[in-house]
C-alpha positions as CSV (number, residue, x, y, z in Angstrom):
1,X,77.8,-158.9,45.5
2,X,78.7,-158.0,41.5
3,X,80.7,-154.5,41.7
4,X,77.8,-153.1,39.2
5,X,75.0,-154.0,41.5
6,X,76.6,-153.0,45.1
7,X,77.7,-149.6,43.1
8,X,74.2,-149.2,42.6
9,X,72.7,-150.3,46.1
10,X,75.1,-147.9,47.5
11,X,74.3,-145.3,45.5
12,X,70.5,-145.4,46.6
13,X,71.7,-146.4,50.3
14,X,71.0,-150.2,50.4
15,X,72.7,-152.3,52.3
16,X,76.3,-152.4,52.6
17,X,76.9,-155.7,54.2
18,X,75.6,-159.1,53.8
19,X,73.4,-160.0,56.7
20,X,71.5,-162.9,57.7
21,X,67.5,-163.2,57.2
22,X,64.8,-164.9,56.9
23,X,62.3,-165.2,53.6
24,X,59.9,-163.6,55.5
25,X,62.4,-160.7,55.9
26,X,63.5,-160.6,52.9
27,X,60.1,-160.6,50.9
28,X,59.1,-157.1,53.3
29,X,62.3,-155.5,51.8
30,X,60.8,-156.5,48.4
31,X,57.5,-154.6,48.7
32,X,59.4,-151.9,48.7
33,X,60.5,-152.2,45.2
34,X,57.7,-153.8,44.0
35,X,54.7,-152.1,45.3
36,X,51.7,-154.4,45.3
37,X,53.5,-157.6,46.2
38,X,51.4,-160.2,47.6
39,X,52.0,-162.1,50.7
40,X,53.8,-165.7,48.9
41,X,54.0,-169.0,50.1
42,X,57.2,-169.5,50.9
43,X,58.9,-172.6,50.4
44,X,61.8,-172.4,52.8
45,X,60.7,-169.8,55.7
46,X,62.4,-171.2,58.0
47,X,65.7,-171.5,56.5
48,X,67.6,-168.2,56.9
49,X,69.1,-166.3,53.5
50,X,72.5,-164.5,52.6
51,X,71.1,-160.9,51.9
52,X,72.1,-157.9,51.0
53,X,69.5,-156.5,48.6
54,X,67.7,-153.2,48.9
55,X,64.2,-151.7,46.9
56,X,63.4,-148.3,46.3
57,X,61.0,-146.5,44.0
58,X,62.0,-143.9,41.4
59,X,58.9,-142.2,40.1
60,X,56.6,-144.9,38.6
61,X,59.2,-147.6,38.7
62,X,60.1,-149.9,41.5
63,X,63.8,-151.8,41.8
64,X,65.5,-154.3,43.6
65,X,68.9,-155.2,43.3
66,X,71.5,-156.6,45.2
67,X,72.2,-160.5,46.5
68,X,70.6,-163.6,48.4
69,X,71.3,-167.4,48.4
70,X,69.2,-170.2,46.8
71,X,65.2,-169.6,47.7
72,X,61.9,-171.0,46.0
73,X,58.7,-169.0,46.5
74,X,55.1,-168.1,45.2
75,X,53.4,-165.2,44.6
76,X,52.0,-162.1,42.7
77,X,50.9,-158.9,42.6
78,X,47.3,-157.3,44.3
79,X,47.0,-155.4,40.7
80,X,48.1,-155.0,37.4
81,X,52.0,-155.0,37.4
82,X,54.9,-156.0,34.7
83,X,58.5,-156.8,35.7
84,X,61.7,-157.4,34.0
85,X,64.4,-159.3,35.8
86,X,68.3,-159.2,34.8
87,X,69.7,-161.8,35.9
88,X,73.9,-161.4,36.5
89,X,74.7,-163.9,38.5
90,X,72.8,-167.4,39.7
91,X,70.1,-169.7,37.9
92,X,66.1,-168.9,37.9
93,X,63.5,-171.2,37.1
94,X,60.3,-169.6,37.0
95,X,57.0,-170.5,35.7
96,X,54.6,-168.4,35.1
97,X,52.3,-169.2,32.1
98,X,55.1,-171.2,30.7
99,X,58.4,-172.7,32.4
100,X,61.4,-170.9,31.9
101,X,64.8,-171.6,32.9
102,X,67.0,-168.0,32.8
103,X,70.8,-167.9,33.2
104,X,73.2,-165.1,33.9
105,X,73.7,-162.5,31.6
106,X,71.6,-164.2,28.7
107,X,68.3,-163.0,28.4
108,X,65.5,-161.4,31.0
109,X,62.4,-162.7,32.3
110,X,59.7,-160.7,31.2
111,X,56.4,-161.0,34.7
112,X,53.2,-159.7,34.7
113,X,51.1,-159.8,38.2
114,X,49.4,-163.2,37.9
115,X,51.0,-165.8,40.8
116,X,54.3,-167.4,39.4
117,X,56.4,-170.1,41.1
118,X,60.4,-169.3,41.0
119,X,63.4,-171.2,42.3
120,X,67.0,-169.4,42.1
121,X,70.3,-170.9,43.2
122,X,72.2,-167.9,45.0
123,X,71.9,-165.3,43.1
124,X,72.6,-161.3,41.7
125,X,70.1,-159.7,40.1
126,X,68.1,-156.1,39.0
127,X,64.4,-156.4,39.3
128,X,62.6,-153.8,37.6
129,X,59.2,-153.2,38.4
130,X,57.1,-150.8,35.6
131,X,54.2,-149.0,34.0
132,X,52.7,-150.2,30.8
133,X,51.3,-147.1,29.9
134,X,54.1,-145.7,30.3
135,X,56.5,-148.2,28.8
136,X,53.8,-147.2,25.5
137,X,53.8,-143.7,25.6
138,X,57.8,-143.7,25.3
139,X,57.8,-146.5,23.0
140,X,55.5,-144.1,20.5
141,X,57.9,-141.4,20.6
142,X,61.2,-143.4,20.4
143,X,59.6,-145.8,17.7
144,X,57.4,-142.2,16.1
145,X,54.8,-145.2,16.3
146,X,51.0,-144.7,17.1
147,X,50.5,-148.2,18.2
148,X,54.0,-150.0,19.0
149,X,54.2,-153.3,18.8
150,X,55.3,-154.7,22.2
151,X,54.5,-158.2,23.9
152,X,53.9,-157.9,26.9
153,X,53.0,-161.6,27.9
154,X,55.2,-163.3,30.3
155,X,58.1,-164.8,28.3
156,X,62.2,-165.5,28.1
157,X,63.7,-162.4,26.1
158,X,67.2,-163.2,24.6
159,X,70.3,-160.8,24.8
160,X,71.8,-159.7,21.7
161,X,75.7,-158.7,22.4
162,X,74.7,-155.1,22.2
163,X,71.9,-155.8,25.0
164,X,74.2,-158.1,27.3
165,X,76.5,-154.6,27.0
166,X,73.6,-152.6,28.2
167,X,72.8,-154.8,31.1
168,X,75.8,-155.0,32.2
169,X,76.5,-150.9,32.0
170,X,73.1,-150.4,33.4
171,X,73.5,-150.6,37.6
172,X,76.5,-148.2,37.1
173,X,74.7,-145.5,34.5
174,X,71.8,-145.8,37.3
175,X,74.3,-145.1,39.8
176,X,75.8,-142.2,38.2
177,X,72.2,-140.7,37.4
178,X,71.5,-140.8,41.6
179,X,71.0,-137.1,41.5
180,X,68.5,-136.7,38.4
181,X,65.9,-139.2,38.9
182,X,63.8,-137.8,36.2
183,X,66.5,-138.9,34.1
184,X,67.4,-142.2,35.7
185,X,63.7,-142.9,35.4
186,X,63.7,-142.1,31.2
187,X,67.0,-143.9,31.2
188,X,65.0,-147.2,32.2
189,X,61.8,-147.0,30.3
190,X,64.2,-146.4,27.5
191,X,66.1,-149.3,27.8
192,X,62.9,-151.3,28.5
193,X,61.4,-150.2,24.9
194,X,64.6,-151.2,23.6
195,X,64.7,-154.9,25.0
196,X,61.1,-156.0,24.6
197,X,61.1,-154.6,20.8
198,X,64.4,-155.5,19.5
199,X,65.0,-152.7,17.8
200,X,67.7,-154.3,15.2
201,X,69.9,-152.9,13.1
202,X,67.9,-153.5,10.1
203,X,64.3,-151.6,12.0
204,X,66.8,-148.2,12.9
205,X,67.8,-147.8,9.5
206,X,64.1,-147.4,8.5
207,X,63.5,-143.7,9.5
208,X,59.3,-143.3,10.2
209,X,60.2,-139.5,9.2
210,X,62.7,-137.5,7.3
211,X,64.8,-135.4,10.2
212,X,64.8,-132.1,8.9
213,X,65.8,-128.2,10.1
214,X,62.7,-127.3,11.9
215,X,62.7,-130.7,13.7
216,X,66.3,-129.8,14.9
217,X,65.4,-125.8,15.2
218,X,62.7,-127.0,17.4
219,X,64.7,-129.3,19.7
220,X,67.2,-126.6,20.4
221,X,64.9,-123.8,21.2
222,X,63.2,-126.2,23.5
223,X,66.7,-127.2,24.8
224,X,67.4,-123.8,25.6
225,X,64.2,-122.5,27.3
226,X,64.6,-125.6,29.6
227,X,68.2,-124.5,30.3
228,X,67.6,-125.2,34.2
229,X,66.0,-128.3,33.6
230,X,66.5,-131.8,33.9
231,X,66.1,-133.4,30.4
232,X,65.1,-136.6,29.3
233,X,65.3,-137.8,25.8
234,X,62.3,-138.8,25.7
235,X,60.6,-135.1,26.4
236,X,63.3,-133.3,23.1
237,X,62.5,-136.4,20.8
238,X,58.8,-135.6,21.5
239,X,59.3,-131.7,21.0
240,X,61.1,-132.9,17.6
241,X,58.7,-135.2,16.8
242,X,61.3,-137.2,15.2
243,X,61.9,-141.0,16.5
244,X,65.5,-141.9,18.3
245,X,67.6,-142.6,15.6
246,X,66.2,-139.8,13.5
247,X,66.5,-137.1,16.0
248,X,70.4,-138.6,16.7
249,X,71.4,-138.7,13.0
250,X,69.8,-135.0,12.4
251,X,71.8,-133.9,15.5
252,X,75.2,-135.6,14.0
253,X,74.8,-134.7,10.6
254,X,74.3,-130.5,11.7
255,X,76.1,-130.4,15.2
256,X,78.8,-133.5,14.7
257,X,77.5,-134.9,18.2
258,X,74.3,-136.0,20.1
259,X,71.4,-134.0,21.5
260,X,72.6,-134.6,24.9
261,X,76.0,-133.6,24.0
262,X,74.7,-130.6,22.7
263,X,73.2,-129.7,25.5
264,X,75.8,-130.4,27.9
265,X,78.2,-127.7,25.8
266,X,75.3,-125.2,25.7
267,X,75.1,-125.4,29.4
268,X,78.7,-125.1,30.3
269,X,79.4,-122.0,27.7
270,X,76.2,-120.6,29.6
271,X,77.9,-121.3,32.6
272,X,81.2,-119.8,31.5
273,X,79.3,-116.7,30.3
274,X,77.8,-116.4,33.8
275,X,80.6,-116.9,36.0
276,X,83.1,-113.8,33.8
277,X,79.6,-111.6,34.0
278,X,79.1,-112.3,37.4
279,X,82.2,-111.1,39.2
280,X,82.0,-111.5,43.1
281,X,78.1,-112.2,43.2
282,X,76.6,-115.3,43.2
283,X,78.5,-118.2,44.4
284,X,79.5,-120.8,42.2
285,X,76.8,-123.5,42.9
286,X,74.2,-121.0,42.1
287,X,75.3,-120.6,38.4
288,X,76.1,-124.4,37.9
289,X,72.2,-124.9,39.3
290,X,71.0,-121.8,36.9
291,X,72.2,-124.3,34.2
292,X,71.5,-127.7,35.2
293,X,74.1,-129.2,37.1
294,X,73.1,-130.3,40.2
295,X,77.0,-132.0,41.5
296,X,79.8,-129.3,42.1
297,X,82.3,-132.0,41.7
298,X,80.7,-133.1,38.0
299,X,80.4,-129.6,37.1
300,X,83.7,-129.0,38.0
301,X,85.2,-131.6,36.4
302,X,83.1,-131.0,33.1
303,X,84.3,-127.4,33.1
304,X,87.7,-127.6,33.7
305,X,87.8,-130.2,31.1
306,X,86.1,-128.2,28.6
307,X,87.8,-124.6,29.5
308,X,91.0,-125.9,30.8
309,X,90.4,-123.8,33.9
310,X,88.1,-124.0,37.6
311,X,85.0,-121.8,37.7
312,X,86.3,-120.4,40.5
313,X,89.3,-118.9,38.5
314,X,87.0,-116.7,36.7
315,X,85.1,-115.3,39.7
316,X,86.4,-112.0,40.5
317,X,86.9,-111.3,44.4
């Protein structure tokens, strides 16, 4: 299996081995990630597959990832579902309402529920299983569109280098985001408006509004009530009501960094505060919590690198 994807199986405690199984096997495991999956006429159930894939659900989104050799099947879904499927390593045919023929690393195939015929060689790959309405809801405050334009027919979507990078830097950022699945959750609906509108170059420059002080003043204040929370981007450029890039270039222009970096230095001189004020009471993990940080060793880390020090050289005994 590709590093990225068996980073990311183990991280949501998939399989670590290959094993041997049957399509009929195999398509079980899939329900998991893709709730609703319909009982397919398999072409080769009696041949047995290389597996090593794993599904699991993170709030309204379903995912598999992982490995299995050459397979052709049918099937659909028992209600309305859209997936995306990123292809690393193997070739898909797949025909849906139209034939297409995907390759590694080049563009994604783009489902909705209706029955769809597919043949891969041995293959890697990330389905991702998703809401419309939700995929909408963030598209309007990313975009600051009422009505965002997204197809959502089945089709081929092409990679632009800066969409092959984020495919490829996806499993891992997934990986790394184990621990805040509201977050791992934004983190994908995010990169789903990105792909199926193609946001260029040319569309960010256009700002829909003009990022101002209030928008910024507002973003903050609702940064720091939530203090304890965990953030998505989504939910701040929504308090701003400014779209992505606007909310990012108000941020860089006042600040010199990101929301999100913001944040993160808010949290950890909170955190510094807390753990001089404290003295003996309240252990370490508490505080970290009180401000976010739900991994002592990434707290840690972020700290030390930050205040040149451990938290637990400022805790008095």
């Amino acid at each position: 299996m590709r590093s990225e994807l068996k980073n990311l199986v183990s991280a949501y405690g998939g399989a670590q081995q290959d094993s041997v199984w049957n399509v009929y096997d195999l398509f079980d495991h899939l329900k998991v990630g893709f709730p609703g999956l319909l009982d397919l006429e398999r072409g080769k159930a009696h041949e047995p597959l290389k597996y090593a894939m794993h599904g699991w659900q993170i709030g309204s989104l379903g995912l598999v990832a992982g490995e299995h050799s050459a397979l052709q099947a049918k099937g659909g879904f028992d209600h309305s579902g859209l997936s995306v499927n990123l292809i690393f390593e193997g070739r898909h045919i797949i025909h849906q309402t139209e034939l297409i023929d995907a390759r590694p690393l080049q563009g994604a195939v783009l489902l909705n529920g209706e029955p769809a015929w597919v043949r891969t060689d041995h293959t890697n790959s990330l389905g991702i299983y998703f809401s419309p309405e939700r995929l909408i809801r963030v598209a309007q405050i990313m975009l600051s569109e009422e009505t965002p334009q997204i197809d959502l027919r089945p089709r081929y979507v092409a990679f632009s280098g800066n969409t092959r990078r984020a495919v490829e830097q996806l499993p891992n950022l997934l990986a790394a985001l184990k621990l805040y699945p509201n977050d791992a959750e934004d983190t994908i609906y995010r990169f789903l408006v990105r792909l199926l509108t193609d946001i260029s170059p040319a569309r960010k420059s256009v700002s829909r509004r003009v990022a101002n002080r209030e928008s910024v003043d507002r973003a903050c204040a609702f940064m720091r009530q939530q203090i304890g929370e965990d953030l998505t981007m989504t939910e701040i450029e929504q308090i701003a009501g400014l779209s992505e890039r606007s909310l990012q270039l108000a941020f860089k222009a006042r600040f010199g960094c990101s929301p999100k970096a913001w944040l993160l230095q808010l949290r950890l001189e909170l955190a510094f505060e807390a753990l001089i004020c404290s003295g003996a009471a309240g252990a370490i993990h508490e505080i970290a919590n009180q401000f976010g940080f739900r991994h002592m060793g990434r707290f840690s880390h972020l700290f030390r690198a930050r205040f040149g020090v451990n938290p637990s050289a400022l805790k008095i005994h």
